[in-house]
N, C-alpha and C positions, 0 to 999 in steps of 0.2 A: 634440135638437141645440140647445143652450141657450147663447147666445154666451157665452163667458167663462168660463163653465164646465167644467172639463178631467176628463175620465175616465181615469185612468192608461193601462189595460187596453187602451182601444180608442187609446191613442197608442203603446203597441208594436207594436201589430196593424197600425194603419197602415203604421209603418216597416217594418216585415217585409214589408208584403205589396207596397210601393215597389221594395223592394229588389230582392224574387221578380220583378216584373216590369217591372225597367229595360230590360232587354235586350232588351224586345217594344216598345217607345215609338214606335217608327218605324210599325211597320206596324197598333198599335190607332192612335195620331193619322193615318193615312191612311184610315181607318173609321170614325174621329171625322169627317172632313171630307167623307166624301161620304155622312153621317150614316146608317151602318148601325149595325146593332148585333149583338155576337155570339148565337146561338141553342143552348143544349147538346142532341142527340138527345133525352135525356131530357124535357126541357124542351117541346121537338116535341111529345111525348108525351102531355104533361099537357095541353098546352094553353096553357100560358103559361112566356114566356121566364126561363132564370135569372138573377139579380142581375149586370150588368157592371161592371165593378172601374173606378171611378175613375181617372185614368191623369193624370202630372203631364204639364202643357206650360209652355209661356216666358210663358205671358200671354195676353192681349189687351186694346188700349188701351182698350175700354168698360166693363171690367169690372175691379174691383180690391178692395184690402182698407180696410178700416174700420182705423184706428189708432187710440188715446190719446194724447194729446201732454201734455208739460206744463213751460213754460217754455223754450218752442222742440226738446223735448226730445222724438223719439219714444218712446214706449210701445210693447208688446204689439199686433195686431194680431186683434180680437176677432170679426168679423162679414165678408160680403161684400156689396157694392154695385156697380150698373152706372150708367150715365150711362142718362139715359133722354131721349129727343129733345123739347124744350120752343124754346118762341118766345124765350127769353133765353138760350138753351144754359146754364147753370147748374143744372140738377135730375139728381138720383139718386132711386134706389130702393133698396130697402132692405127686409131684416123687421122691423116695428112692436116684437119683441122683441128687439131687437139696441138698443137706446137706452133701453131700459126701467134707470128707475134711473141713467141717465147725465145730464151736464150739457154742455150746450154754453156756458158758462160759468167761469170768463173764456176769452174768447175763442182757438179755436186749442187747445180742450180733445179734439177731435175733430178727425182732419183722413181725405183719402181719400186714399188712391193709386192709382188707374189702371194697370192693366198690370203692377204689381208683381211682380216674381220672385227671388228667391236675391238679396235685399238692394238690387237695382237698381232705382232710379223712374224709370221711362221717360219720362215724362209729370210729372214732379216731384208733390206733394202740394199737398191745395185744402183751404183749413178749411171746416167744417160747419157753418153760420151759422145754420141755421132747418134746424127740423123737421115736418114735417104727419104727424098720424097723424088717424084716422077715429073720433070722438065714440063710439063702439060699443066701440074698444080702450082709448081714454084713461078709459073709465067702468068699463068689464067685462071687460075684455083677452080680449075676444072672439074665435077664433082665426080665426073669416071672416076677419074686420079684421086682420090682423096685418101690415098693410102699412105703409112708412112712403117718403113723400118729403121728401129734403132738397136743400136750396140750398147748392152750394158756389162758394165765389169767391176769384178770385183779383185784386188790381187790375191797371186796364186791360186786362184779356182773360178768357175765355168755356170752361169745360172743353170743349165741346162741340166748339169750332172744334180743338181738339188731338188731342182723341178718337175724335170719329166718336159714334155715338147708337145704342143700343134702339128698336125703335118700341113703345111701348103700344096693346096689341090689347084689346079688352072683348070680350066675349061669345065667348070661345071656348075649342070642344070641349078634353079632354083627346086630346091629338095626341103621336107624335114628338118627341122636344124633345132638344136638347142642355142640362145642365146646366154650371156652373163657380164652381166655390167656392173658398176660400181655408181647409185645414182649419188651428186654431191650433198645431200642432204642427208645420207645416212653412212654409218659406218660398217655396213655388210655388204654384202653383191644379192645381187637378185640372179634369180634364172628362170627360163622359160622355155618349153618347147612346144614349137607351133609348126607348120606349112610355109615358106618363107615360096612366092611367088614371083615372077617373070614383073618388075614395072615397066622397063620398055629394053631394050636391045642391051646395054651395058650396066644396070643395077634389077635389082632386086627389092621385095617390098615384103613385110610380116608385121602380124596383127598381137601385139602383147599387150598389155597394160603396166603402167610404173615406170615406163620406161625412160627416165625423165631426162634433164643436164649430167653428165658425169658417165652415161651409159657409152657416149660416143666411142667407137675405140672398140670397144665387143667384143668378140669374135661370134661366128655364125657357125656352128661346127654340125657337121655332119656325120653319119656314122661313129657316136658316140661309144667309149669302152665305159661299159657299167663301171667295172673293178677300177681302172686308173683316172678316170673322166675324160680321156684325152681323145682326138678326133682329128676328121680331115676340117682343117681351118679353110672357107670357101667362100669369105667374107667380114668382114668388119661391121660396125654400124659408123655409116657415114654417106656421103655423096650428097643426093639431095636433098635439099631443106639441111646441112649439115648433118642428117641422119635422120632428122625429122622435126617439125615442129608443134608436134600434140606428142603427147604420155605412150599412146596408145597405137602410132602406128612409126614403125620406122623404117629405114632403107638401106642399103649396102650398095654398093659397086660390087660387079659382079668380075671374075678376076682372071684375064684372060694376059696375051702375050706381052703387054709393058707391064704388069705386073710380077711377070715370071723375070724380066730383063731389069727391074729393080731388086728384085731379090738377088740376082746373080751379082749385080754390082754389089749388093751389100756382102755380101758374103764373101767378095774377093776384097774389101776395102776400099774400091776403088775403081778406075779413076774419078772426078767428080770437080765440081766448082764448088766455091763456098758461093753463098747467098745472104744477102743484107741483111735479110729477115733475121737471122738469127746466126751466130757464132759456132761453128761447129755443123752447122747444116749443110747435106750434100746433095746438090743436083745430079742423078743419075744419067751418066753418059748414056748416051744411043737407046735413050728411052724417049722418045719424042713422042706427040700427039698423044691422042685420047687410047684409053686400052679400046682393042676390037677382038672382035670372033677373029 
């Protein structure tokens, strides 16, 4: 799942299988919100559930797509990002390989949309001022690390106050989770809630379908509010395989103490190194090595 990156094959497959199932939207988003998930007999069977199909909805204000801009001008929409709840309401999240190779540079090279859907910005677009990613990715692109926080702003007001907010959760189990991505082939977000399981010590692994290019970035939310959609944020889609490399299965970095010490840097501004990769990018002090227990 490699932002930016387009697979022909799995962009028909999506559309086809959108299409196959417009006519269910009502009643999988009524199972999206009281976060169940469907179970096939067979699947009873084995012992573990089958892959559930992705399903588009209208949005949701804390969560949106990654754009390119350039000379006020939108671009492509390559990655997904949520707002995530910080003391100056301006911070996202994001996957550490969704910015990789990008620049924040000249300014407004990058911007987010919140809530994005079939061309409408609910919540208008916020440029992407500063990035944090974890000394571990910026050196080895380590797929523990593949996290990244960023600062968006807009003058004289706070995305947050528009939004509503993520909470950032550490140390916790693979649970339950609703996902919501943004695939690049289409201009709505998908969602899905499924079982999000143990892949080995520091990620995480769930069985969705659709889940194509442009999903990276996700958030994995737990304990979902019906009424406002918002939740404990306890994962990204990213790490290994870049978050995955089929439709159908993806992975997270699961978010334990260099993730908690990147948030805090970001959230204090500082302090940080700039890094080649991109202009505006900050390597997180006293965030060394891989995230552990």
């Amino acid at each position: 799942m490699r932002g930016g990156i387009c697979h022909p094959r799995a962009a028909i497959r999506l559309a086809v299988v959108l299409a196959m199932h417009r006519a269910a939207w009502v009643a999988s988003l009524m199972l999206t919100t009281i976060g169940a998930y469907v179970v096939a007999p067979a699947a009873l069977a084995a012992g573990q559930p089958d892959a559930s199909d992705g399903i588009p909805i209208h949005g949701t204000a804390a969560i949106g797509a990654l754009f390119t801009s350039s000379n006020g001008k939108l671009g492509a929409h390559f990655c997904t990002a949520s707002v995530v709840s910080s003391p100056a309401g301006n911070l996202l999240i994001t996957a550490a390989h969704c910015m990789q190779g990008r620049s924040l540079s000249p300014a407004g090279s990058i911007v987010f949309a919140p809530g994005y859907h079939n061309g409408r910005f609910p919540h208008g677009t916020w440029v992407v001022t500063t990035e944090y990613v974890d000394a571990a990715w910026s050196k080895y692109q380590n797929p523990d690390d593949d996290v990244a926080f960023l600062v968006a702003g807009r003058k004289g007001t706070h995305i947050q106050r528009h939004t509503g907010a993520e909470t950032l959760k550490i140390d916790e189990p693979a649970q339950v989770v609703q996902v919501i991505g943004y695939p690049d082939q289409t201009n709505e977000p998908i969602t899905c809630t499924a079982p999000a399981r143990e892949f080995d010590a520091h990620e995480m692994v769930f069985d969705c379908n659709n889940y194509t290019n442009g999903t990276s970035g996700g958030p994995l939310l737990a304990d979902v509010n019906a009424k406002t959609g918002e939740g404990w944020l306890i994962g990204v889609i990213g790490g290994y395989e870049n978050g995955g490399d089929t439709p159908n299965v993806s992975y997270s970095p699961r978010f334990f103490s260099a993730i908690l010490t990147l948030y805090q840097t970001a959230i204090s501004g500082g302090p940080g190194t700039v890094i080649l990769a991109g202009p505006g990018s900050t390597v997180a002090s006293g965030s060394q090595g891989s995230a552990s227990a």
